[in-house]
N, C-alpha and C positions, 0 to 999 in steps of 0.2 A: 202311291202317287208321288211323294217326293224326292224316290228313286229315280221315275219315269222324270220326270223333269230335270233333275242332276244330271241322267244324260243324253236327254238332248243338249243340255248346253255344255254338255263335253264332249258332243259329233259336233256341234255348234262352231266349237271353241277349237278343235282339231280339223274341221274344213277349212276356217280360217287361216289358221297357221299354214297349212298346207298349199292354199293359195297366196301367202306373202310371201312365203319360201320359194314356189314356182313363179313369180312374178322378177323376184329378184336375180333368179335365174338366169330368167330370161334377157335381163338390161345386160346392154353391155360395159366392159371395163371402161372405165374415165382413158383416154389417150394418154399413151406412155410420155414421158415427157425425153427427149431427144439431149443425152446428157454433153453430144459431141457440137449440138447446134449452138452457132455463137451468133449474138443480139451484133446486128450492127452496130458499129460505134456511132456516138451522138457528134455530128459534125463540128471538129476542134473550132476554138475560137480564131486559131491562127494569130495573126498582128494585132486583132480585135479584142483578145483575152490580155496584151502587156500595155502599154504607159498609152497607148493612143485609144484604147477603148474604155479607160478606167473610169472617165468620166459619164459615161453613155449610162444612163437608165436599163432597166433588164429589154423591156420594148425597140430601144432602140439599137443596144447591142443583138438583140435576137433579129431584124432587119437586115446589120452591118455582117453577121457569121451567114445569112442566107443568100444574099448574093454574092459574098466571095467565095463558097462553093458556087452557087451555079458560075459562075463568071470563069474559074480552074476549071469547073466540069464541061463547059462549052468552048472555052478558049477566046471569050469574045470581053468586050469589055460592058458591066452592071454594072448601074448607078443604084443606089437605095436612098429612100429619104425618112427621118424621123420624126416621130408627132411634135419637138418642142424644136423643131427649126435645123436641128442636126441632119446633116448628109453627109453623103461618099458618093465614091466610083471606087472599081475596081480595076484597074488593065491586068491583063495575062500575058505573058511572054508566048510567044512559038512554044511546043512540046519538044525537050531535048532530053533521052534515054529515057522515058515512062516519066517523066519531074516535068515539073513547069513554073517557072518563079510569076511572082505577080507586084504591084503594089498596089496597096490599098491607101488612100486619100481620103482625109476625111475633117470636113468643114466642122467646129466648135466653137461659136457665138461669132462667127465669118471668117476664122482664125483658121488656116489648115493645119491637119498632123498628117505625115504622111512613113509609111512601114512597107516594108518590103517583106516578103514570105517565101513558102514555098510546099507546093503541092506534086503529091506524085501519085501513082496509079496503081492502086490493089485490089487485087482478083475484081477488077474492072470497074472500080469505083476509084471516084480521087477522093485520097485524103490529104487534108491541111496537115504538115510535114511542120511547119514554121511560121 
């Protein structure tokens, strides 16, 4: 009797395995990870990272870095405004040879600072240069 019992639960114990092993089989590999693929870069601070952003809160330098890309990447002129009273604008220059300078303005208790940059164009995106 305690043969007959031992194995069944060693056909028990052996279908089972046999089934974790073909299930396993069956999934497929995790996606290979792409060692040549590069993370876009996080949009420079530009003017916004030296002496005229130093004072801005993280909220409102994150603001002040979002519309002077778009403003380089559209060629048009962004204004941004921040939650403690703080703003800008940004103008972009005409595009000359894939570059495009800009200056960034920016009001500090009604006080202006104002920085000049410079943006150019990589594999079709603009990046803050200065």
């Amino acid at each position: 009797m305690q043969i007959k019992i031992e194995s069944q639960f060693l056909l028990k114990f052996f279908l089972i395995f046999c089934l974790i092993t073909l299930a396993a089989c069956q999934s497929s590999p995790p996606p290979a990870l792409d060692q040549h693929a590069e993370a876009p870069p996080p949009p420079a601070p530009g003017v916004v990272g030296n002496m005229i952003g130093q004072t801005l809160d993280e909220t409102d330098r994150t603001r002040a870095i979002a519309a002077q890309q778009e403003a380089v990447a559209t060629g048009l002129r962004k204004s941004w405004r921040g939650a403690h009273g703080v703003y800008g604008f940004i103008v972009p220059a005409a595009e000359a040879n894939g570059c495009r300078d800009y200056t960034h303005k920016i009001f500090i208790n009604g006080r202006p600072q104002e920085a000049k940059g410079q943006a150019c164009l990589e594999k079709e995106t603009w990046r803050i240069m200065r």
